[in-house]
PATIKE-154449 format. One record per residue (C-alpha): residue number from 0; residue in three letters; chain; x, y, z. Coordinates in steps of 0.1 Angstrom, whole numbers, plus 5000, padded with zeros to 4 digits. Example, Ala and Ser with C-alpha at 12.3 -4.5 7.8 and 13.67 -1.06 7.14 Angstrom:
% residues 2
0, ALA, A, 5123, 4955, 5078
1, SER, A, 5137, 4989, 5071
//
This chain:
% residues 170
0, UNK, A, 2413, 9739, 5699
1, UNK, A, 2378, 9719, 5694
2, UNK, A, 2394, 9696, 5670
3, UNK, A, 2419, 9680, 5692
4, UNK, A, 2394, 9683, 5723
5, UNK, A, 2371, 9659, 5700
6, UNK, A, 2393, 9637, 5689
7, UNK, A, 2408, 9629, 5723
8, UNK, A, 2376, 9625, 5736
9, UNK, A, 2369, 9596, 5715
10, UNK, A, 2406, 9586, 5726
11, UNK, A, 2391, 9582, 5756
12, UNK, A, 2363, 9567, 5755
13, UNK, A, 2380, 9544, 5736
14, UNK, A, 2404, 9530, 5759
15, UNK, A, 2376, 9528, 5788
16, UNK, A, 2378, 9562, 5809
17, UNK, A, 2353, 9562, 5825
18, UNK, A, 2360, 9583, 5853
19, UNK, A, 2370, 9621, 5846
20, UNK, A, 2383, 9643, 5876
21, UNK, A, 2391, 9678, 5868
22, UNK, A, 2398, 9715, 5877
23, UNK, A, 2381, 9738, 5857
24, UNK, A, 2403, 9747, 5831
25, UNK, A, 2399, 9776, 5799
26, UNK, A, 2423, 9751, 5781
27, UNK, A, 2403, 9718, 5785
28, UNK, A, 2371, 9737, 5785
29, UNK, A, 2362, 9721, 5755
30, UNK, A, 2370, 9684, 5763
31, UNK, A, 2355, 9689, 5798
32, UNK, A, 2320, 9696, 5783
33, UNK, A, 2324, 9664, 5760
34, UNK, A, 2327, 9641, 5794
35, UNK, A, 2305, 9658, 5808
36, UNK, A, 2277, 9650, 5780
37, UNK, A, 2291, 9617, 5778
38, UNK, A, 2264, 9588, 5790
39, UNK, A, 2295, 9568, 5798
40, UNK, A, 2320, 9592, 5814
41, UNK, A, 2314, 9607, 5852
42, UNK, A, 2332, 9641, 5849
43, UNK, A, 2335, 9652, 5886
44, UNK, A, 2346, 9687, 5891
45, UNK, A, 2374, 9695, 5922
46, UNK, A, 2384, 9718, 5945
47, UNK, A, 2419, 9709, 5942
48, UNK, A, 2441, 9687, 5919
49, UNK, A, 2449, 9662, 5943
50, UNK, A, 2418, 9654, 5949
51, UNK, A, 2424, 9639, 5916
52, UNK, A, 2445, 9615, 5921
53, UNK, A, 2425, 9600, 5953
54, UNK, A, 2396, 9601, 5932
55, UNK, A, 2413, 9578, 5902
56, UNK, A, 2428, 9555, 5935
57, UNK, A, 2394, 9549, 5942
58, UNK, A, 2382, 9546, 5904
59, UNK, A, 2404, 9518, 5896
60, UNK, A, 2400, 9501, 5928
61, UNK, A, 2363, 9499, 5917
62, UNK, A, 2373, 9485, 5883
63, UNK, A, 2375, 9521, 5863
64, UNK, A, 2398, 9539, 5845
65, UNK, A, 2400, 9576, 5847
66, UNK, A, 2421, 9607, 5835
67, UNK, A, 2428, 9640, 5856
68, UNK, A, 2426, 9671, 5838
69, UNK, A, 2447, 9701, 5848
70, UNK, A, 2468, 9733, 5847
71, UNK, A, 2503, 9729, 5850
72, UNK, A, 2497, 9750, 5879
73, UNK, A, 2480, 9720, 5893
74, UNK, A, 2506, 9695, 5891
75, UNK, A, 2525, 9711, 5925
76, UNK, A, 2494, 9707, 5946
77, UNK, A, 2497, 9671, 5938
78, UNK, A, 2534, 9667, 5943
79, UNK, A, 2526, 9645, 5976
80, UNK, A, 2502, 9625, 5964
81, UNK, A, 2521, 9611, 5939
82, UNK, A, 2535, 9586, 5963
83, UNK, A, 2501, 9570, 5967
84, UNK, A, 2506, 9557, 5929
85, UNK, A, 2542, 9547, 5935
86, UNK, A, 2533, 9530, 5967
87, UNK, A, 2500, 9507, 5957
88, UNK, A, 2513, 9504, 5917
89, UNK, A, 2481, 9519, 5903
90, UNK, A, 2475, 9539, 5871
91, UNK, A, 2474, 9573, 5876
92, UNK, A, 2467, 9595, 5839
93, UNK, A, 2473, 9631, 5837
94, UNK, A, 2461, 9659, 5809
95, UNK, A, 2487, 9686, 5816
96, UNK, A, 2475, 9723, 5799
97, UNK, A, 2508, 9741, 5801
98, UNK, A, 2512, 9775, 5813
99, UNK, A, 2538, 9798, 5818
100, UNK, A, 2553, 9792, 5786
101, UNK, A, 2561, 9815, 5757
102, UNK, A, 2541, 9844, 5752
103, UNK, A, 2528, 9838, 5788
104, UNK, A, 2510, 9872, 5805
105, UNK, A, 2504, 9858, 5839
106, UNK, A, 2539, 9859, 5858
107, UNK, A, 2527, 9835, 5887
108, UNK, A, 2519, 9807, 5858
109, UNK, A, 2560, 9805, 5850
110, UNK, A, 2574, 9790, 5878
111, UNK, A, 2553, 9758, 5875
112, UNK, A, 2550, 9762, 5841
113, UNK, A, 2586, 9760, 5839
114, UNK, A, 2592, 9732, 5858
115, UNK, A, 2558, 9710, 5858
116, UNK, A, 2579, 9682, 5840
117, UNK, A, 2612, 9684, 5860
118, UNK, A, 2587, 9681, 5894
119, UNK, A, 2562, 9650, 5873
120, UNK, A, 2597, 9632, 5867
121, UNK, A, 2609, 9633, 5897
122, UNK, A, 2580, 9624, 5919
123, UNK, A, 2580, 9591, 5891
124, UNK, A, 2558, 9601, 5865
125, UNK, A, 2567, 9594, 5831
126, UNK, A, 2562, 9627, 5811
127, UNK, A, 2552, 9629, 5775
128, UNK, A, 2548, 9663, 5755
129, UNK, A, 2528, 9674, 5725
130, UNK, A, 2532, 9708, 5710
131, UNK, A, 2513, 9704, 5681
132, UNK, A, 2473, 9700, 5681
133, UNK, A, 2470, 9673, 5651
134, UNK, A, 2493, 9651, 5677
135, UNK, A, 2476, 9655, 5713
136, UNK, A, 2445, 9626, 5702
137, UNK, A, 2475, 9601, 5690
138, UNK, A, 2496, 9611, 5721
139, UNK, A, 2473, 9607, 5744
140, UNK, A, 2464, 9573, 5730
141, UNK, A, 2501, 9560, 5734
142, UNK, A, 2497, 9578, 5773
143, UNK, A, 2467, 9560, 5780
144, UNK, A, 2479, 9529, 5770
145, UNK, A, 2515, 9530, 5787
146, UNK, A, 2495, 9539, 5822
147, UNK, A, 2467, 9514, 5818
148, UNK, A, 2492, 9486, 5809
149, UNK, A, 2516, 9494, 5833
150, UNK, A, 2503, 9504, 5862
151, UNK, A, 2516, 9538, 5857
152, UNK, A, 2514, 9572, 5861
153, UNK, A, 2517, 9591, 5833
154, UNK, A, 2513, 9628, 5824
155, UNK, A, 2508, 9639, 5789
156, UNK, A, 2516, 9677, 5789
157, UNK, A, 2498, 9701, 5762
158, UNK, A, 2519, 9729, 5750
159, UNK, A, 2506, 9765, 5755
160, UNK, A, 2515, 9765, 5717
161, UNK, A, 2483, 9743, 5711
162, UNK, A, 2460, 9761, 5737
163, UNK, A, 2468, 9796, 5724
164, UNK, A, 2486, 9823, 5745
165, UNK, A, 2460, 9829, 5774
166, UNK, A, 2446, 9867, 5782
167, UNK, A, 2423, 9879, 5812
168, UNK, A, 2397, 9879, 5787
169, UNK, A, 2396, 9838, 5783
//
């Protein structure tokens, strides 16, 4: 799990995030420390996923690009919000750790598992998906770039497949 955390760190840095909004999250636990320790990433912990998005309005108003790292157990809190980055055309990119997949223990994480990329698609994000770890770094380079060009949101959601099947333990 390290490896691809790494590499899309440097992914991001790369293409200018600067700005880092996140739930705490056992999936991007690894990637979240990275921004944090990163001189030129502000990691900024929330409450609630949403928060996110306001957060990256505000970010790229200022002139900085960001990324908002969640559960997809997250992505219904947002669901309103989501008209703020159809409304004023700003980009809005989204780190998607899927739950409720295959192999899943917790029976409340299937529902939005389930149906996180029906709900992103039809609020008008464009949904990518990556089920293999050696893919999520290039992935989320082709992500970043489709939102920061376009002026769009865009989720890229991580298969529980490259996370590993979560336990109370984690």
């Amino acid at each position: 799990m390290a490896g691809w955390s790494q590499e899309t760190h440097r992914v991001l840095a790369a293409a200018g995030v600067r700005q880092v909004a996140y739930v705490p999250d056992a999936g991007h636990k690894t990637l979240i420390a990275l921004c944090q320790e990163d001189p030129g990433m502000t990691a900024v912990p929330l409450t609630t996923e949403e928060e996110g998005v306001a957060l990256l309005a505000g970010a790229w108003l200022g002139g900085e690009r960001g990324v908002l790292l969640m559960q997809s157990s997250g992505v219904g809190n947002c669901i309103n919000l989501f008209s703020l980055t159809q409304t004023c055309r700003f980009p809005l990119l989204m780190l998607v750790t899927m739950r409720g997949q295959s192999g899943e223990f917790n029976p409340w994480q299937v529902p939005m598992g389930r149906g996180s990329a029906a709900h992103l698609r039809q609020a008008g994000v464009m949904v990518e998906e990556v089920d293999q770890a050696d893919q999520v770094a290039s992935a989320t380079a082709a992500a970043a770039r489709l939102c920061f060009e376009s002026a769009a949101a865009v989720a890229l959601l991580i298969d529980q497949r490259v996370l590993g099947i979560k336990t109370f333990e984690q």
